[in-house]
VEXLUM-607637 format. One line per 8 residues: number of its first residue (from 1); their letters; for each residue x, y, z of C-alpha. Coordinates in Angstrom, 3 decimals. Example, Ala and Ser with C-alpha at 12.3 -4.5 7.8 and 13.67 -1.06 7.14 Angstrom:
REM residues 2
1> as> 12.300:-4.500:7.800; 13.670:-1.060:7.140;
REM end
This chain:
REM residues 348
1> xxxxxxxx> 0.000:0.000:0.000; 3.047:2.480:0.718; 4.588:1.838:-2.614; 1.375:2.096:-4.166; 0.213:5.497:-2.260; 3.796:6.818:-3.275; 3.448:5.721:-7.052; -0.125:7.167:-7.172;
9> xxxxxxxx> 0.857:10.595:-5.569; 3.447:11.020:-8.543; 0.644:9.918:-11.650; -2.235:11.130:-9.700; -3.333:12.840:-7.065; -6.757:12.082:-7.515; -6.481:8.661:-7.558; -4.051:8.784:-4.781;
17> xxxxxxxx> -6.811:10.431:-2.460; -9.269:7.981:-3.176; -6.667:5.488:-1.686; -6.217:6.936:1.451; -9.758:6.461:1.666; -9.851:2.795:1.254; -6.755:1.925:3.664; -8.219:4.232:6.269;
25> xxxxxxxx> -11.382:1.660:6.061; -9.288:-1.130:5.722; -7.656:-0.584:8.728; -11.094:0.176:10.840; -12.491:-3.325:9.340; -9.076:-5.025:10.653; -9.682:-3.908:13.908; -13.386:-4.862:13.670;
33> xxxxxxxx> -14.476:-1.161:14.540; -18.094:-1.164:15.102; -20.921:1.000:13.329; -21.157:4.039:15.015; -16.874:4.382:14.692; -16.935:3.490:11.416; -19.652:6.623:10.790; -17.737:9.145:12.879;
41> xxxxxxxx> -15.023:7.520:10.521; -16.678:8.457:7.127; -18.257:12.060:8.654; -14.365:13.027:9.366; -13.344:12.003:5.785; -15.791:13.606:4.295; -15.699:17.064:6.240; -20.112:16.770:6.194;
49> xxxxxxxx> -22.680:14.741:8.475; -23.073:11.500:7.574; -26.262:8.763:8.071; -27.372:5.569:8.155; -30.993:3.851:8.397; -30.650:0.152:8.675; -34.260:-0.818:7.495; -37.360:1.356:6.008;
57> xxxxxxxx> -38.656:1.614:9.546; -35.387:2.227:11.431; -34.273:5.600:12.963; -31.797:7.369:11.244; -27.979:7.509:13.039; -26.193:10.568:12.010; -22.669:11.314:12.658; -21.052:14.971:12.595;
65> xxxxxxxx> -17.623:15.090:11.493; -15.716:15.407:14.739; -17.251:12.306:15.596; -20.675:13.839:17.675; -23.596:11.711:17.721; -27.051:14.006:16.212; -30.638:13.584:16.589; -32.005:11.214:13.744;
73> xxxxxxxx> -32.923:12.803:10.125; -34.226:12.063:7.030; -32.041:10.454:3.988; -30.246:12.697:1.309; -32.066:12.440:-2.050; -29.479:10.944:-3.283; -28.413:8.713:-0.751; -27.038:5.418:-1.784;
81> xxxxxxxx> -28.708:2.319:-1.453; -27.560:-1.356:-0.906; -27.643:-4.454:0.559; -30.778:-2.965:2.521; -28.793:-0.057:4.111; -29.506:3.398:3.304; -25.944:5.601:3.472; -25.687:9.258:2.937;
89> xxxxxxxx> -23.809:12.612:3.372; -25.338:16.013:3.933; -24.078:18.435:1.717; -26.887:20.526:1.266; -26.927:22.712:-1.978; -22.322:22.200:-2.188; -21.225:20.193:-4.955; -20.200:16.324:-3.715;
97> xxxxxxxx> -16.613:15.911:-2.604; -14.086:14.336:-5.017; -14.033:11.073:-2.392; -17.523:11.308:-1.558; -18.338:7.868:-3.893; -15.452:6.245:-2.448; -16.334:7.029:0.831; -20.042:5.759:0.475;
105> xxxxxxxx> -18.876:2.716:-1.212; -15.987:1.833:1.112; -18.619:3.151:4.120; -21.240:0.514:3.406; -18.776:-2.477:2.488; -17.637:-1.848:6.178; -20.968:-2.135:7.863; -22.237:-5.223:5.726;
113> xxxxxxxx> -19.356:-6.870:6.703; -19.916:-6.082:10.174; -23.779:-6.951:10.118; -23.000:-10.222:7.911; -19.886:-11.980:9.300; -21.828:-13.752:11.719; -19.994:-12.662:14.706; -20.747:-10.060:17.298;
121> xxxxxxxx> -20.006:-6.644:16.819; -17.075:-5.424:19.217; -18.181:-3.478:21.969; -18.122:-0.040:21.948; -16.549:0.717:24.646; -12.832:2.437:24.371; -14.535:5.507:25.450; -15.768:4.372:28.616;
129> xxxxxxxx> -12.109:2.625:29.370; -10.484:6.145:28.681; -12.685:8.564:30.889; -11.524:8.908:33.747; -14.957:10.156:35.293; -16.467:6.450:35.130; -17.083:4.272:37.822; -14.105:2.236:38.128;
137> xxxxxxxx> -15.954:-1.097:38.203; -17.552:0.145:34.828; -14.203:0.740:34.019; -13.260:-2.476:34.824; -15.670:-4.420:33.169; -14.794:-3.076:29.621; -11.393:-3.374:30.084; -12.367:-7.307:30.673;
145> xxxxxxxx> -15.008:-7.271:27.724; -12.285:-6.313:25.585; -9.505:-9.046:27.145; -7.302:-6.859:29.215; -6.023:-8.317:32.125; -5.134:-6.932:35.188; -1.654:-6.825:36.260; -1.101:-6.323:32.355;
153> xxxxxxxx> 1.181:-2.984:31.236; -0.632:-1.732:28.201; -0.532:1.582:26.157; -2.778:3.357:24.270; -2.122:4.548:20.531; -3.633:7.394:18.620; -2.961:8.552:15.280; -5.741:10.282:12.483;
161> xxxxxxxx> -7.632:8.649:9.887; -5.652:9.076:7.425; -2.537:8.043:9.105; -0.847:5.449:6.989; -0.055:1.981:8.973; 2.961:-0.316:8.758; 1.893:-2.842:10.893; -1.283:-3.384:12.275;
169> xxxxxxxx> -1.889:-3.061:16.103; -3.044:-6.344:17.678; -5.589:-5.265:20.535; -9.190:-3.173:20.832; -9.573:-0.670:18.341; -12.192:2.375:17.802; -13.102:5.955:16.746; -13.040:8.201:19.849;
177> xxxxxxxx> -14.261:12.231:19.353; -11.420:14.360:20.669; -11.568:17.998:21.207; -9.310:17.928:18.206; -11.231:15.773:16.095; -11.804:11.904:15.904; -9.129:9.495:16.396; -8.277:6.165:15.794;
185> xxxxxxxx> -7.242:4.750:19.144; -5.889:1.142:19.777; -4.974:-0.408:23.048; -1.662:-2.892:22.657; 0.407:-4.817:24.983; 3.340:-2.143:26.383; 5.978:-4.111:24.613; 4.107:-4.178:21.151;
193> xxxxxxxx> 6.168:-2.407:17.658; 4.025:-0.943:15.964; 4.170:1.896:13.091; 2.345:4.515:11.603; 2.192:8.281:10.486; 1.490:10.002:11.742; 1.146:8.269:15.356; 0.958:8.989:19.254;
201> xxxxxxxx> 1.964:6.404:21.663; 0.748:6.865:24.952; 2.674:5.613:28.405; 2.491:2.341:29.756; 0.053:1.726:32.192; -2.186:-1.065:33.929; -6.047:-1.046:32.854; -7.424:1.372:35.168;
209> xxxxxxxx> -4.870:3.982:34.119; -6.008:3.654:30.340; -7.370:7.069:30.388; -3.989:8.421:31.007; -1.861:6.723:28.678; -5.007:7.873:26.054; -4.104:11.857:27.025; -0.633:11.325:26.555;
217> xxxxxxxx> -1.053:9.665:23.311; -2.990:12.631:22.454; 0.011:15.155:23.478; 2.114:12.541:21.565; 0.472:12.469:18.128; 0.216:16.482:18.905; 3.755:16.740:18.424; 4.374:14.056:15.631;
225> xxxxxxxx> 4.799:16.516:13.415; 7.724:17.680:14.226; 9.053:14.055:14.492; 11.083:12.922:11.555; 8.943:9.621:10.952; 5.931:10.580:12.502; 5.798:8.899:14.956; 6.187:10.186:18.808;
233> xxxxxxxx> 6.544:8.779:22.101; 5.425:10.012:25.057; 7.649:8.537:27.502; 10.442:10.791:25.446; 9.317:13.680:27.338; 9.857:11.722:31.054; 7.322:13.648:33.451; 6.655:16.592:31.080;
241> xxxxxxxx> 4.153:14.535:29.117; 1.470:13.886:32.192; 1.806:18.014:32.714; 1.029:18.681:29.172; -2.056:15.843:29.320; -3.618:16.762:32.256; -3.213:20.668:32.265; -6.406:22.087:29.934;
249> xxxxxxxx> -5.261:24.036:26.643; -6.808:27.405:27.312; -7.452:29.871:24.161; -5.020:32.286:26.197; -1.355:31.863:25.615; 0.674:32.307:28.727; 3.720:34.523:28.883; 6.468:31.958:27.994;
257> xxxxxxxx> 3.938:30.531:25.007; 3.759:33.634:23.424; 7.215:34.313:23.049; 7.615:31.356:21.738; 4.691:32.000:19.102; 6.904:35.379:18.641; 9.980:33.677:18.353; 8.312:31.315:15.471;
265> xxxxxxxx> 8.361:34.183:12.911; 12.340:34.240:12.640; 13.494:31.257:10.394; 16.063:29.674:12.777; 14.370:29.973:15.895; 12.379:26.997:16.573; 15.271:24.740:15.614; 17.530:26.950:17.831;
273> xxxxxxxx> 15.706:26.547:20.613; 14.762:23.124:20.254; 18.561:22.331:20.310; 19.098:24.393:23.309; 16.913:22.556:25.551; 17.778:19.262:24.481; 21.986:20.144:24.176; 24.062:20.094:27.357;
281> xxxxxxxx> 26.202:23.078:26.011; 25.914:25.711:24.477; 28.444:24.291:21.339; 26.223:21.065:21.378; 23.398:23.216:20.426; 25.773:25.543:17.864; 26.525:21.829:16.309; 22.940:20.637:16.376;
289> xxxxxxxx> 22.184:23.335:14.106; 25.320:22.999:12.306; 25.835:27.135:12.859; 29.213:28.523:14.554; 29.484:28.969:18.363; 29.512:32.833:18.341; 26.444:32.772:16.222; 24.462:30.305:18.284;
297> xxxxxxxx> 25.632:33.051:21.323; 23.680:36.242:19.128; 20.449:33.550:18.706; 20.554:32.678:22.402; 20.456:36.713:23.131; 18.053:37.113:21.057; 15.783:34.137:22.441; 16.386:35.644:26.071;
305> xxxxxxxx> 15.619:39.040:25.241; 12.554:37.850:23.753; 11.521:35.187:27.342; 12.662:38.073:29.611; 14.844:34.628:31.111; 17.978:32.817:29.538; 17.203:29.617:28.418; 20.046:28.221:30.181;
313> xxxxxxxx> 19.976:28.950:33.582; 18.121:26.957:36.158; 14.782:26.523:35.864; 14.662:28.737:32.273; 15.704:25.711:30.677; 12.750:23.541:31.758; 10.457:26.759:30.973; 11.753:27.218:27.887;
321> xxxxxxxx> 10.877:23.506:27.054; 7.728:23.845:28.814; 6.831:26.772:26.527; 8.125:25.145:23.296; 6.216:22.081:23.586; 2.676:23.749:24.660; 3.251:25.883:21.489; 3.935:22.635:19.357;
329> xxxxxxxx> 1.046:21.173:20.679; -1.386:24.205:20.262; -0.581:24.851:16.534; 0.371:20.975:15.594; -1.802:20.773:11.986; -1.554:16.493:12.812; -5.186:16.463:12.225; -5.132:18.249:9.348;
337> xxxxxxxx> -5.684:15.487:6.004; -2.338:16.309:4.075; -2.898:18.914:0.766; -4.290:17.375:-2.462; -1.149:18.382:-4.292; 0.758:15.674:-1.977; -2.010:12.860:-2.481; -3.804:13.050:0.623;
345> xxxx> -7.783:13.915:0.832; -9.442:17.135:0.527; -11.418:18.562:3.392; -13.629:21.192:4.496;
REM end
């Protein structure tokens, strides 16, 4: 499929997009994700609500596309019909999205095979196993629905849609809504290798943790964009990573943040400062960013003048990272389906 994808973005963009669509349900069949993820799925892709009535008499389900459930409605004229399942997406009086067929088609393959393979659907229940608000017994009882032991370290991963998968995780899978949009979350054993891009891997925890390892795999897949493969670990950032889960993301920058977001408009900054709060030295930094030590001096000047703090001292260094990686998170475009011109899908 990677060969393929890269072949396709070369000869044709168009077709390349309509191939994202169809691994992006290929992996949500493999992990046997159940109706209502596999609608969220199709809303997201499509960037417009998205139904499905199951029989004449059935009430409609309708999926927004960052994954919210809505009050039932009636079919799109032109909704598409088969197998006796009635699939559509509201567009309104807007033209139909390049993918929109492909989405349909792929859309209603997914549920037939869910509603004809003669086994169960998989429970829905990821969500509950992530919130930390739920009665721990409930907690508990969909961790063991969904064969997680206790005593077991697991971790959570997260990556978009779209995200493009080596290997396959082996372990629950589902469409959670996100304040950033929805996901595709997996739980694996803490010791599994798996790869995708972009992806998020959370911290290892026991079950009744699994809403924290899900945060942190959020923060994670956050900053995979500024990974070089795409994929980011949150145990990488040691204790920083719980701060940046469980601290809210107000629309307020604070002071630190916003000279950051300052600092971000000068071409070498970012990297600079990224190198100074991962270097020892200051010439580890200068050779990080392959510039000459009295130059990497004028940038560091610069980057203090700009925190009111230097960068090196004490605890400047850990607010300087602090600030860096609450930026990175904030403005991360992760969820973002790649530009048509690169072969990814279009979106609203």
């Amino acid at each position: 499929m990677q060969e393929l994808l890269g072949r396709l973005r070369a000869l044709d963009p168009t077709a390349s997009q309509s191939l994202r669509v169809i691994a992006c349900f290929d992996e949500l069949m493999a992990g046997r994700v159940g109706t209502e993820g596999l609608l969220s799925a199709a809303a997201a892709l499509a960037g417009r609500i998205v139904g499905l009535r199951r029989t004449p008499n059935a009430v409609a389900v309708r999926f927004d596309p960052k994954g919210n459930r809505l009050p039932p409605g009636l079919p799109s004229a032109d909704a598409l019909k088969t197998g006796g399942l009635v699939i559509w997406i509201e567009r309104g009086a807007e033209m139909p999205g390049a993918n929109d067929a492909i989405i349909l088609e792929r859309l209603a393959l997914a549920l037939q095979l869910n509603y004809d393979d003669g086994r169960p659907p998989a429970p829905r229940d990821l969500a509950t196993l992530f919130d930390d608000t739920a009665e721990l017994t409930a907690r508990r009882d969909a961790a063991t629905r969904r064969g997680l032991a206790a005593g077991a370290r697991l971790r959570v991963l997260a990556a978009p849609l779209f995200a493009l998968w080596q290997t396959h995780p082996a372990g629950p899978e589902d469409v959670i809504a996100t304040d950033f949009g929805p996901v595709h979350a997996a739980i694996v054993p803490a010791d599994s290798e798996v790869a995708a891009s972009p992806l998020g891997i959370g911290i290892a925890v026991e079950r009744d943790d699994l809403g924290l390892s899900f945060r942190t795999a959020l923060v994670a897949l956050r900053l995979a964009d500024s990974s070089p493969d795409g994929i980011s670990r949150a145990e990488d950032l040691g204790g920083l990573v719980e701060t940046l889960a469980e601290r809210p993301m107000t629309p307020r920058m604070d002071a630190d943040e916003a000279a950051v977001s300052r600092l971000a408009s000068l071409p070498w900054a970012l990297s600079t400062l990224d190198a100074i709060v991962r270097a020892t030295s200051v010439r580890d930094a200068a050779r990080t960013v392959g510039v000459h030590h009295s130059t990497m001096t004028a940038r560091i000047d610069t980057i203090t003048e700009e925190f009111g703090f230097s960068p090196l001292d004490g605890w400047g260094r850990m607010r300087a990272a602090m600030a860096l990686l609450r930026w990175r998170v904030r403005t991360s475009r992760v969820f973002e389906l790649p530009a048509p011109a690169s072969g990814a899908l279009p979106v609203s």
